[in-house]
N, CA, C and O of each residue as an XYZ file, in Angstrom:
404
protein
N       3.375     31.671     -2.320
C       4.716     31.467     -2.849
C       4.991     29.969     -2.937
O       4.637     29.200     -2.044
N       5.776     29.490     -4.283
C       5.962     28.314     -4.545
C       6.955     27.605     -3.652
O       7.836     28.413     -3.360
N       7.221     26.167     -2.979
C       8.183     25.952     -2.250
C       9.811     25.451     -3.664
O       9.626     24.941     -4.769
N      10.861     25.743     -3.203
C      11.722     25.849     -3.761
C      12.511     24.358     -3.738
O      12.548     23.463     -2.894
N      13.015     24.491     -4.831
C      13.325     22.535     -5.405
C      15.239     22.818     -5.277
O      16.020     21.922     -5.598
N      15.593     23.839     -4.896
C      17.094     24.138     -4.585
C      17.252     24.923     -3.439
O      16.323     25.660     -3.107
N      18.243     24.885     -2.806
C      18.822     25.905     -2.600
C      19.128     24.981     -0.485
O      19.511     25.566      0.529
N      18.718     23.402     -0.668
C      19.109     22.759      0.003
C      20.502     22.648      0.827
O      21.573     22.815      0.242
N      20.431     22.335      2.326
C      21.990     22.281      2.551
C      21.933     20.387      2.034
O      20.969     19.669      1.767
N      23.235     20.138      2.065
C      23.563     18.502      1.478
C      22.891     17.846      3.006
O      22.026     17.020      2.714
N      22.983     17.928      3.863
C      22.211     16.928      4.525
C      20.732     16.698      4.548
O      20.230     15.577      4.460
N      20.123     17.704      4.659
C      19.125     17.599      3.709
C      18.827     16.704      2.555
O      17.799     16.029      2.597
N      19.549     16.640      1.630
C      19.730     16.146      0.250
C      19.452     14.498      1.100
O      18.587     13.623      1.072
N      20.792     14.752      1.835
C      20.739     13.387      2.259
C      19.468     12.487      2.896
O      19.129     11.304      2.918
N      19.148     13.327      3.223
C      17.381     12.890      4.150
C      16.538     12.317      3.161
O      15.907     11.279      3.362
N      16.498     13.135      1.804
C      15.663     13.342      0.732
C      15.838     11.701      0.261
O      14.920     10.948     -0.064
N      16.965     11.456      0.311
C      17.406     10.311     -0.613
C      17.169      9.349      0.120
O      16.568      8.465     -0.491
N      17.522      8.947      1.934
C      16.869      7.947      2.549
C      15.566      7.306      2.659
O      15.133      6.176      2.883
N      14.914      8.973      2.306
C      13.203      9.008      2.242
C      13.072      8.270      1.481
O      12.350      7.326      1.802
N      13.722      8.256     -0.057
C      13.195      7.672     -1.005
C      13.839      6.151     -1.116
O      13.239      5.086     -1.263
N      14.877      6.334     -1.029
C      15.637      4.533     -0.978
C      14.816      3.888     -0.152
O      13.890      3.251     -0.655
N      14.981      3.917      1.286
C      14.829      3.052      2.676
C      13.454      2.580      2.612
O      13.439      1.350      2.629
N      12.075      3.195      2.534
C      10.773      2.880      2.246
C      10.981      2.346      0.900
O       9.915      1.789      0.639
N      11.609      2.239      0.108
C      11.213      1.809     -1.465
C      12.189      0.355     -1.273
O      12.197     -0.440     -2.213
N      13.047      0.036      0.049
C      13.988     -1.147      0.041
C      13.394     -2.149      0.840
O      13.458     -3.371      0.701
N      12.861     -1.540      1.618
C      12.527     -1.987      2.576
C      10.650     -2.719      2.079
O      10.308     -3.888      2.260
N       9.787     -1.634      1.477
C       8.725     -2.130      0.964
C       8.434     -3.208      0.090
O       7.398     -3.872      0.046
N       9.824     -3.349     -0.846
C       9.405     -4.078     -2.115
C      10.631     -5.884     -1.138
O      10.464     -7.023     -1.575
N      11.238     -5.709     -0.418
C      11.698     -6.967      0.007
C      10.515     -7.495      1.305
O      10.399     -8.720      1.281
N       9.797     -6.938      2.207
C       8.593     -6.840      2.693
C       7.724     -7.684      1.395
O       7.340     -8.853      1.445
N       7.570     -6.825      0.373
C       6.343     -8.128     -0.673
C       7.055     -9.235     -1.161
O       6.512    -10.165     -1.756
N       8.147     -9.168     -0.947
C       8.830    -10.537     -1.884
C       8.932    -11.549     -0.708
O       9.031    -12.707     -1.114
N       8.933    -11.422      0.558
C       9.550    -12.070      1.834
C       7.679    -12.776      2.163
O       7.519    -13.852      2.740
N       6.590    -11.989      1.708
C       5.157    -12.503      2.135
C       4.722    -13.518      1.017
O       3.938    -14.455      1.165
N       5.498    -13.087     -0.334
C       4.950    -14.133     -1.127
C       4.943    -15.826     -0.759
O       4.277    -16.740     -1.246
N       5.981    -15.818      0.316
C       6.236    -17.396      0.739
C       4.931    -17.753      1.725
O       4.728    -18.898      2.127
N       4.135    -16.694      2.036
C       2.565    -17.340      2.493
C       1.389    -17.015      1.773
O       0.338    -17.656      1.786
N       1.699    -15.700      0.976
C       0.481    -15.235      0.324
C       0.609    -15.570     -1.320
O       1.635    -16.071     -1.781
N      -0.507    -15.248     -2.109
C      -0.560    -15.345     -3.536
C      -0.100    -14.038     -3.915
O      -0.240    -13.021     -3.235
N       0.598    -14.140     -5.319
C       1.039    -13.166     -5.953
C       0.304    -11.641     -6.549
O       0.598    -10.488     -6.863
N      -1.027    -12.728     -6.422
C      -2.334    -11.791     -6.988
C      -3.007    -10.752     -5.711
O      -3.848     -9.883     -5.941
N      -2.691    -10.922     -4.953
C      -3.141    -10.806     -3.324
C      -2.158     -9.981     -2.929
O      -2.597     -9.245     -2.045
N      -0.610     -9.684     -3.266
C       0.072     -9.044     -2.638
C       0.409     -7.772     -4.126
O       1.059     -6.756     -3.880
N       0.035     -7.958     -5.131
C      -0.204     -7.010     -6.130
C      -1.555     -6.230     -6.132
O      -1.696     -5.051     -6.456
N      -2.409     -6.992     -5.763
C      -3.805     -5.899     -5.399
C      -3.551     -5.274     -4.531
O      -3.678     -4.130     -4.968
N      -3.054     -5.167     -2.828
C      -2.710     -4.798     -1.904
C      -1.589     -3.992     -2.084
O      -1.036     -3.724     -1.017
N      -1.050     -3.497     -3.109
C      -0.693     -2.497     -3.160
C      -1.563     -0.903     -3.166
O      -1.454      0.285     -2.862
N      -2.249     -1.676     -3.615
C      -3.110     -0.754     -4.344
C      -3.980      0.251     -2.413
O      -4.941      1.020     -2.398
N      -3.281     -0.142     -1.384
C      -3.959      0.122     -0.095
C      -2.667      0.949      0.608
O      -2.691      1.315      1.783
N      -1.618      1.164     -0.241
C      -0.566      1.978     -0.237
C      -0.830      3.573      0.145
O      -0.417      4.301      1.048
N      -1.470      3.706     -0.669
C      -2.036      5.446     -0.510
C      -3.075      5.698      0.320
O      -3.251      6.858      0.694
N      -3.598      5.069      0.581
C      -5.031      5.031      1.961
C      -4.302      4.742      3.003
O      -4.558      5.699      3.733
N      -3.689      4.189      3.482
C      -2.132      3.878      4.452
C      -1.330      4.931      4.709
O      -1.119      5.280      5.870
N      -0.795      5.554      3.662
C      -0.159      7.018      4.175
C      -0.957      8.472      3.781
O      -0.491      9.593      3.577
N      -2.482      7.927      3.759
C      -3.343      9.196      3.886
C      -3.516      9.041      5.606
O      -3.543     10.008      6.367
N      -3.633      7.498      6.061
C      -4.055      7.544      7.725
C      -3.081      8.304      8.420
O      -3.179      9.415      8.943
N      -1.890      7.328      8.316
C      -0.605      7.898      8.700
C      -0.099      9.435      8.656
O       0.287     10.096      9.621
N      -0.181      9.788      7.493
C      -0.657     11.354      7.517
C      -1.112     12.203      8.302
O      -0.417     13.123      8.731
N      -2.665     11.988      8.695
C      -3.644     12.473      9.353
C      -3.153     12.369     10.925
O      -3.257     13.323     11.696
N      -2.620     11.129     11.291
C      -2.287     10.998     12.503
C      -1.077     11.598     12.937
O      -0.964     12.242     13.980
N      -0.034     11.342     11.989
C       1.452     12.386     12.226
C       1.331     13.174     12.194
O       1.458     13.858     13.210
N       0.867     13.895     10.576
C       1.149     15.186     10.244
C       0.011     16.227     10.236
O      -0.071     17.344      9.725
N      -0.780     15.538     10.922
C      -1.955     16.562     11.132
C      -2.491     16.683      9.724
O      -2.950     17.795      9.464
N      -2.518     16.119      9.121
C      -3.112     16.360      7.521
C      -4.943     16.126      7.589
O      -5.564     15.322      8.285
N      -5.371     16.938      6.801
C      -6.986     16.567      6.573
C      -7.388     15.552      5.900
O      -6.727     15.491      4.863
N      -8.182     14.680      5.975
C      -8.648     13.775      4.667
C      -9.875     14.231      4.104
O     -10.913     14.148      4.759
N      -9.852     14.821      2.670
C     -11.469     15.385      1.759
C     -11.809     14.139      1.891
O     -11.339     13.024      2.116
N     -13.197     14.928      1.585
C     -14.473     13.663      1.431
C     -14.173     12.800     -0.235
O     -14.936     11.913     -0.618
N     -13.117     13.198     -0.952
C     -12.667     12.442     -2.136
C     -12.073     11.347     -1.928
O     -12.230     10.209     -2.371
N     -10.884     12.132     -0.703
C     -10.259     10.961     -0.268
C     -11.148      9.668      0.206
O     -11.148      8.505     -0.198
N     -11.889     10.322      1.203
C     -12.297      8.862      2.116
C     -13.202      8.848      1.025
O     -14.157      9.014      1.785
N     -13.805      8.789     -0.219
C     -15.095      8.079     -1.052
C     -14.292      6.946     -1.814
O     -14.516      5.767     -2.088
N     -12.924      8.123     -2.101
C     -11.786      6.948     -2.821
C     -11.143      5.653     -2.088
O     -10.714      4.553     -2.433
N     -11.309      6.375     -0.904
C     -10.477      4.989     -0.203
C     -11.597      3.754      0.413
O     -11.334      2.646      0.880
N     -12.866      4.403      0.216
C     -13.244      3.298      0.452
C     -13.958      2.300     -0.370
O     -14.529      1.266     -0.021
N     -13.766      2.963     -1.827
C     -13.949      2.023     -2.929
C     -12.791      1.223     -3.238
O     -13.003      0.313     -4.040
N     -11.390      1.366     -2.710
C     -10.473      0.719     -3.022
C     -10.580     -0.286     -2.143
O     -10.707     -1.415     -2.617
N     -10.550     -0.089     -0.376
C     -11.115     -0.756      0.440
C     -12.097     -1.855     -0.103
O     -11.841     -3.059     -0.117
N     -13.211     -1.296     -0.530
C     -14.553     -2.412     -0.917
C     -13.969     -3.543     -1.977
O     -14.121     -4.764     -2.010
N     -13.286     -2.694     -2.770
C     -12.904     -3.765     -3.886
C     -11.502     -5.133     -3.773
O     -11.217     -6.147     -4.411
N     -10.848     -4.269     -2.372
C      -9.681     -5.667     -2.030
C     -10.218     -6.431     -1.337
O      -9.626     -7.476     -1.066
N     -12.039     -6.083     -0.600
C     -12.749     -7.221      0.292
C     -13.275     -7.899     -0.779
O     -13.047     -9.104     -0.678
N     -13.704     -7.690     -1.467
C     -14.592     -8.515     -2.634
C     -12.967     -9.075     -3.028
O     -12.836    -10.267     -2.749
N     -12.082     -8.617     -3.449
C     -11.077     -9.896     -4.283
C     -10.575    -10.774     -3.628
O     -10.307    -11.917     -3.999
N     -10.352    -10.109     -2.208
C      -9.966    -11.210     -1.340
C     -11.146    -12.261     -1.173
O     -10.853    -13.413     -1.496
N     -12.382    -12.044     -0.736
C     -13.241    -12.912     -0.549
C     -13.450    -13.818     -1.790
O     -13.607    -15.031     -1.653
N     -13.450    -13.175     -3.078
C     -13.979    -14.253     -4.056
C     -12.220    -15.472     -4.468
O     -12.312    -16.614     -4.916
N     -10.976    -14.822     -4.169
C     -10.056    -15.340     -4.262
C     -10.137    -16.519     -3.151
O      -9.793    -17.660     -3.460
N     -10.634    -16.186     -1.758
C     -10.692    -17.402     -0.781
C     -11.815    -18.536     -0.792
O     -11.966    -19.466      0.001
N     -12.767    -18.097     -2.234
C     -14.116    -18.796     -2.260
C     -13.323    -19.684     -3.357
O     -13.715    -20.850     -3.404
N     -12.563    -19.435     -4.003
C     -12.390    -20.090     -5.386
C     -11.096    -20.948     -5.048
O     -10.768    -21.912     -5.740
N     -10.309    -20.480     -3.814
C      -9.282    -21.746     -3.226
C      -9.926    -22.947     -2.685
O      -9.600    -24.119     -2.878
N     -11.233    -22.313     -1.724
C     -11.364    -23.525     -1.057
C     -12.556    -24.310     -2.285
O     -12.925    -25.440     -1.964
N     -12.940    -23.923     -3.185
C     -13.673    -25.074     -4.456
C     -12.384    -25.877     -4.654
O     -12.343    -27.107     -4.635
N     -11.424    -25.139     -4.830
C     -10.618    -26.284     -5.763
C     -10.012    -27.279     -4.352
O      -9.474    -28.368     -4.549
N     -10.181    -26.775     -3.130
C      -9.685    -27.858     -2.387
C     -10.452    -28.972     -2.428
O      -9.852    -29.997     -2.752
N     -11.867    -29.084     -2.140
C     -12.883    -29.586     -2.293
C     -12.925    -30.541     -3.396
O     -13.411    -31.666     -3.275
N     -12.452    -30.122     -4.392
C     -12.568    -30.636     -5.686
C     -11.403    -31.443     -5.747
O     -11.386    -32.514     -6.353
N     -10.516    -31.012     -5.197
C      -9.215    -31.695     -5.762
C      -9.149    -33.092     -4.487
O      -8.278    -33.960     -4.545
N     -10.268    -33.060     -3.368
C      -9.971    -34.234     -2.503
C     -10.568    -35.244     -2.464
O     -10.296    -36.231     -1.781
N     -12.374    -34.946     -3.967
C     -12.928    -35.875     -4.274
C     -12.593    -36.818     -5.054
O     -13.364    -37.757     -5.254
């Protein structure tokens, strides 16, 4: 049986809506508040570690399973923010280098 999209009491409702405001207010002033140490490019890839984050979180709260899709997926997303981060910190410190000769 399908779960039902009505028939809510209003506090409820109300829960529904904190769920969605409070993490979505709180997340996006969180990336704007890091940009004053990090790069823009660095805190837009790292989003992308959003959903591997509340697959852990998941697993640990809610008792949720992770498929072997999940963890193949998450750890190609994983592999690929180590490689951007690393080639992003290889290509700061050239230009420091460069810019002190």
């Amino acid at each position: 049986m399908a779960n039902p999209l009505t028939g809510y009491q209003p506090n409820e409702w109300m829960l529904f809506a904190a769920l969605a405001i409070i993490p979505t207010i709180l997340g996006l002033n969180l990336l704007n508040w890091a940009l004053k140490w990090v790069s823009t490019s660095l805190i837009s890839m790292s989003i992308l570690f959003e959903p591997i984050g509340a697959s852990i979180l998941a697993y640990f709260i809610l008792g949720e399973w992770i498929t072997w899709s999940q963890w193949l997926g998450g750890m190609i997303v994983i592999f690929g923010l180590v490689l951007f981060v690393a080639s992003t910190r290889r290509n700061r410190k050239m230009k420091i280098t460069i810019d002190h000769s």
